[in-house]
N, C-alpha and C positions, 0 to 999 in steps of 0.2 A: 500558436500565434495569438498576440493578445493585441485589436484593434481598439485604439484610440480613435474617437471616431465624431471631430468638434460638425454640431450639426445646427444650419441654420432654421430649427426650427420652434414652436414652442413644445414646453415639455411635454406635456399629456400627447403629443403627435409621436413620440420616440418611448416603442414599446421597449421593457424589460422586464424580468423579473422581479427587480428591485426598484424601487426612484430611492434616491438617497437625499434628506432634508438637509442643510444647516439650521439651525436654530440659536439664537442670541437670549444669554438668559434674561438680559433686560429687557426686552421686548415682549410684551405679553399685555394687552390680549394681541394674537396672531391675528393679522391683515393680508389681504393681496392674497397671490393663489396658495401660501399657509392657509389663510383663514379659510378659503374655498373647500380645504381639503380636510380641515378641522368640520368645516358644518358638512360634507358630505360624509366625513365618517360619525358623524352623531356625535360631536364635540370630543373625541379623543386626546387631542391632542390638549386641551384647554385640561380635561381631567389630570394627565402627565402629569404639566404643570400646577394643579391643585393639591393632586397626589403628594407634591415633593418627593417621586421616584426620578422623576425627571425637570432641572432648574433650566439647563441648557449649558453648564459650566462645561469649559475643557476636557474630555473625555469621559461624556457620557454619552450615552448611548441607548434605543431606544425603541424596538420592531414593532409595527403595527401591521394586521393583516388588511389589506386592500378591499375597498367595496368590489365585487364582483366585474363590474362594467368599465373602473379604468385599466388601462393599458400593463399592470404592472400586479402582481400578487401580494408586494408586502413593500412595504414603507418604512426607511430606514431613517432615525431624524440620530441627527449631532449634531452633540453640543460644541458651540464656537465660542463662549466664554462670551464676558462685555463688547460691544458693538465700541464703544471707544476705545476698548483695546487693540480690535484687529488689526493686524499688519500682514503683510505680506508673510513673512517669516512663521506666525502662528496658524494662520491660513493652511501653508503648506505644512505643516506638523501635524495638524487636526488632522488633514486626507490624509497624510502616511501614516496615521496610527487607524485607518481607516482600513486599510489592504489587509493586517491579519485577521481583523474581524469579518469579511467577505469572504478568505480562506475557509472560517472556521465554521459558516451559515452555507458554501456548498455552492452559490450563486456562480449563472456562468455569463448572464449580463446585467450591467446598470447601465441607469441612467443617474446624473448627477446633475443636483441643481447648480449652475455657474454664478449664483450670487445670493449672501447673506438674504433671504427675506427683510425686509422693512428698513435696512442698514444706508443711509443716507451720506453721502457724500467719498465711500468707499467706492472708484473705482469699477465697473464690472469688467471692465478686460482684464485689467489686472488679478483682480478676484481668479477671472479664472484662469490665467498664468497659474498663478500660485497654486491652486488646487490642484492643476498637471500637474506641475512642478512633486508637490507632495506625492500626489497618488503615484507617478514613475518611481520615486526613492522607494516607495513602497511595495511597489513592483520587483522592482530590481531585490528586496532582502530576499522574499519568499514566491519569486517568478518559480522555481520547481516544484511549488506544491501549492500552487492555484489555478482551481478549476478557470477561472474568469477567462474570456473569452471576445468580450466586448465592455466597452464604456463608452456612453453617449455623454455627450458634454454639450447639451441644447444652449446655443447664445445667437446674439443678433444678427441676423444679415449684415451688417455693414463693420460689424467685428470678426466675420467668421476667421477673412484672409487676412487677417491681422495675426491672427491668435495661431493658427495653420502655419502662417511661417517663422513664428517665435517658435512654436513645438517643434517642428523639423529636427535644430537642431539640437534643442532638448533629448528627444527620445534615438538620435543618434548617437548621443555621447552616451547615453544609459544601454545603448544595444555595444559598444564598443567598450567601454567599461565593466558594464556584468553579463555579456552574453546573452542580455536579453530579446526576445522575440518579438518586438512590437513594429506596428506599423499605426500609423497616423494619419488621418484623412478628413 
């Protein structure tokens, strides 16, 4: 059984295994609790982007191992492409090309961040529609052979019951559809 699991709280309070980043390749230097989490790991994330191993473009991708003390052992950042591109539609494709790579790293909880970092005038309930939206499709291809277990999906108190009963019916046409095991909370 794989609990989706929308949580009113902020992230660093919702432990996992993973925290899963978006990252926008136009946006740089990283602000806000990016940037928090760039100077708590000794500018990792600013080298990425130095590096040119990682811009932020559409399907890249990107593991860093976690400072000891937060809640989580390794940090997953993806690429969302340009911040003026985002739509709904490319949202949800990014998270479901997201599911076989959690497959493949062995993870049996995340936590995922429910809104582009620094991304202005986008929506965050919608933002995280969308990323359910994707992450189920993605569930649903390869639900037999992923360990995963839990997904936290940290957002605002006063969106929690919004976003809870969009998904409902979401992840009931996807359990009636592919026989999938989830539940939603």
């Amino acid at each position: 059984m794989i609990r989706l699991q929308v949580i009113a709280q902020p992230t660093l309070e919702v432990p996992a295994e993973m925290l899963i980043v978006p990252l926008c390749e136009d946006i740089k230097p990283v602000k806000g609790f990016v940037g928090q989490l760039d100077w708590w790991h000794n500018g990792q994330i600013s080298l990425l982007y130095k590096s040119a191993k990682f811009s932020g473009a559409v399907g890249q991708r990107a593991l860093v191992r976690c400072v000891h003390w937060l809640p989580f052992s390794k940090l997953l950042f993806i690429g969302a492409g340009r911040s003026a591109d985002l739509s709904s539609s490319g949202i949800a494709e990014v998270h479901r090309r997201l599911v076989p790579v959690l497959h493949s790293l062995r993870v049996r909880s995340v936590t995922v961040m429910a809104s582009c970092p620094d991304v202005h005038g986008f929506d965050k309930a919608l933002y995280s529609f969308a990323l359910t939206e994707g992450l189920l499709k993605g569930i649903a291809e390869c639900a037999d052979k992923l360990p995963l277990s839990k997904v936290n999906i940290p957002v605002d108190e006063e969106r929690k019951a919004g976003i809870v009963d969009v998904l409902k019916p979401l992840v009931e046409r996807h359990k009636a559809d592919n026989g999938v095991r989830l539940q939603v909370t």
